[in-house]
C-alpha positions in Angstrom: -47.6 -52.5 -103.9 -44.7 -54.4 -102.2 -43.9 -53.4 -98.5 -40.2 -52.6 -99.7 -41.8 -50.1 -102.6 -44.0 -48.9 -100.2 -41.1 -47.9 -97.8 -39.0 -46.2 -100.5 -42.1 -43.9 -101.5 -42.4 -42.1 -97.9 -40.0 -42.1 -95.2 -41.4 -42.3 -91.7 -39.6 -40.5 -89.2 -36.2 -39.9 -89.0 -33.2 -39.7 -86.4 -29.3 -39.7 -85.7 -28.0 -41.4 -82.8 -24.4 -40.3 -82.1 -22.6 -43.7 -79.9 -19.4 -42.5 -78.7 -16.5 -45.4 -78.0 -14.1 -42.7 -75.6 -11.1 -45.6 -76.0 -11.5 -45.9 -79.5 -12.4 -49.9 -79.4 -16.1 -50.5 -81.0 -17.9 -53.4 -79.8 -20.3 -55.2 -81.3 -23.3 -55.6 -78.6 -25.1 -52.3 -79.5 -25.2 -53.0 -83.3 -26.1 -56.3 -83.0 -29.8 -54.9 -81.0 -29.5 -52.8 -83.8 -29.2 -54.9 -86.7 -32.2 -57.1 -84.6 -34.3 -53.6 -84.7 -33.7 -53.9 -88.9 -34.4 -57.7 -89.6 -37.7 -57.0 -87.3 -38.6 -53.6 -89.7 -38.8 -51.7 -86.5 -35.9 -48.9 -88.4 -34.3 -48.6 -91.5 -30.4 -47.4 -91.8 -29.7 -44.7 -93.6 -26.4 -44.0 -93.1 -23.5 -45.0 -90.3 -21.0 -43.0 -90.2 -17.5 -43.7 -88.0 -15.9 -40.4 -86.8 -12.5 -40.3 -85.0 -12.0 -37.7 -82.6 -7.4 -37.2 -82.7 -6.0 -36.5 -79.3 -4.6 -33.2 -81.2 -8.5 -32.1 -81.5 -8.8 -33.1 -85.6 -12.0 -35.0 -86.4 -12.6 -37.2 -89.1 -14.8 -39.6 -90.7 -13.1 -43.6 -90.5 -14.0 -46.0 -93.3 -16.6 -47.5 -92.0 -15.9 -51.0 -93.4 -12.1 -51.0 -91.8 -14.1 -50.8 -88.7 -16.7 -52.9 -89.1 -14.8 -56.0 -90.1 -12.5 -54.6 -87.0 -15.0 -54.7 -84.3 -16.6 -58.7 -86.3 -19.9 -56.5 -87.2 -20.1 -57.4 -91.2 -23.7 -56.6 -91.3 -22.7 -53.3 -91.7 -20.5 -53.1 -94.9 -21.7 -50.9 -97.0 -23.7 -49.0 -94.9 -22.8 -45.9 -95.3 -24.5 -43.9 -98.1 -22.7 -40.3 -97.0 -25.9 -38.5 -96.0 -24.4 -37.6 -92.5 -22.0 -34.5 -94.0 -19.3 -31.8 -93.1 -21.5 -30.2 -90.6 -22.3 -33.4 -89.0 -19.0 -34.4 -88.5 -18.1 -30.9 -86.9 -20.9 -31.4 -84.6 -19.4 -34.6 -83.4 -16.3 -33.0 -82.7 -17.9 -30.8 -80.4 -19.9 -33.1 -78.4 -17.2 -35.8 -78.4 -13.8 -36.4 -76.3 -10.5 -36.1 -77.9 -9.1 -40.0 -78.7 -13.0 -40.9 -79.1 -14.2 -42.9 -81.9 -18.1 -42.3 -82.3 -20.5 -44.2 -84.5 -22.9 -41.4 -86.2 -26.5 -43.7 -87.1 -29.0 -42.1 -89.2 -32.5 -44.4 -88.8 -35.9 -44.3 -90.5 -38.5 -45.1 -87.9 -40.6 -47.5 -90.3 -42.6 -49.0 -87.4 -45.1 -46.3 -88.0 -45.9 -47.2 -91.3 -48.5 -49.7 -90.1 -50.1 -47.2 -87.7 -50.4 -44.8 -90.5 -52.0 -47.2 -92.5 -54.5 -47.7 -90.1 -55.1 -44.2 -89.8 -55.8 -43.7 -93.6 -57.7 -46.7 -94.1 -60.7 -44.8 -92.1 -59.6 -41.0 -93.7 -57.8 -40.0 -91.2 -54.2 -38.2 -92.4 -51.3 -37.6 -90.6 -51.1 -33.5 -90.5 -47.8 -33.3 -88.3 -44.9 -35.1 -86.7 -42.0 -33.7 -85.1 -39.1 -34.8 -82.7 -39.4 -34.0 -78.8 -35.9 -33.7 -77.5 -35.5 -36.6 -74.4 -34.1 -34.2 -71.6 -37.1 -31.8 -72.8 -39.8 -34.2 -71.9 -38.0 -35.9 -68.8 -38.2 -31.6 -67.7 -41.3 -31.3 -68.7 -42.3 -35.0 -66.3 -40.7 -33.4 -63.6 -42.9 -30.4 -63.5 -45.7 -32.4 -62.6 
């Protein structure tokens, strides 16, 4: 079975990283580590997603390939596949300034596969994963 098969028959763990751009102007720099992080098959995109956030308070998803051939970042044509929805957007708008563009990335942690593999190859099986939130563990760090 191919590695690319292999990927598409289970998803490894998966998270949304919400960049916001308060003047509006993407750069490149952050996607660029991020397109690194793909080519290396440390994640997987699922989905970008551009949201503006008006000055009058109205949010809305941006085509994402008007800004990605605005900001020089071509890798990312195409990438978004519209999993990020309504509710998602609405969120944004919440946690986002007015006259804000943010980028909405929805990633597959596929590093894990290999670990997981490793695992089963003795009979062990993965029984659980879940997401710890960051400011929850650098709490639960300080307690010590």
């Amino acid at each position: 079975m191919s590695q690319e098969t292999e990927a598409q028959d289970r998803l490894g763990p998966v998270d949304v990283v919400v960049v916001e751009f308060p003047d509006g102007k993407v750069e490149a720099a952050g996607f660029d580590a991020l397109i690194d992080a793909v080519d290396r098959g440390v994640v997987r995109v699922l989905d970008v997603e551009f949201v503006s956030h008006g000055a009058d308070g109205q949010v809305a998803i941006v085509d994402l390939d008007e800004v990605a051939a605005r900001a020089g970042i071509p890798e990312l044509v195409g990438a978004s596949s519209g999993l990020l929805d309504h509710d998602d957007v609405a969120f944004i708008g919440e946690i986002t300034t007015p006259g804000s563009l943010s980028a909405a990335i929805l990633y597959e942690q596929v590093w894990v596969f290999p670990v997981v593999d490793g695992f089963e190859s003795v009979g062990a099986r993965v029984v659980s994963s879940s997401h710890l939130e960051a400011d929850d563990v650098v709490a639960a760090l300080g307690d010590e």
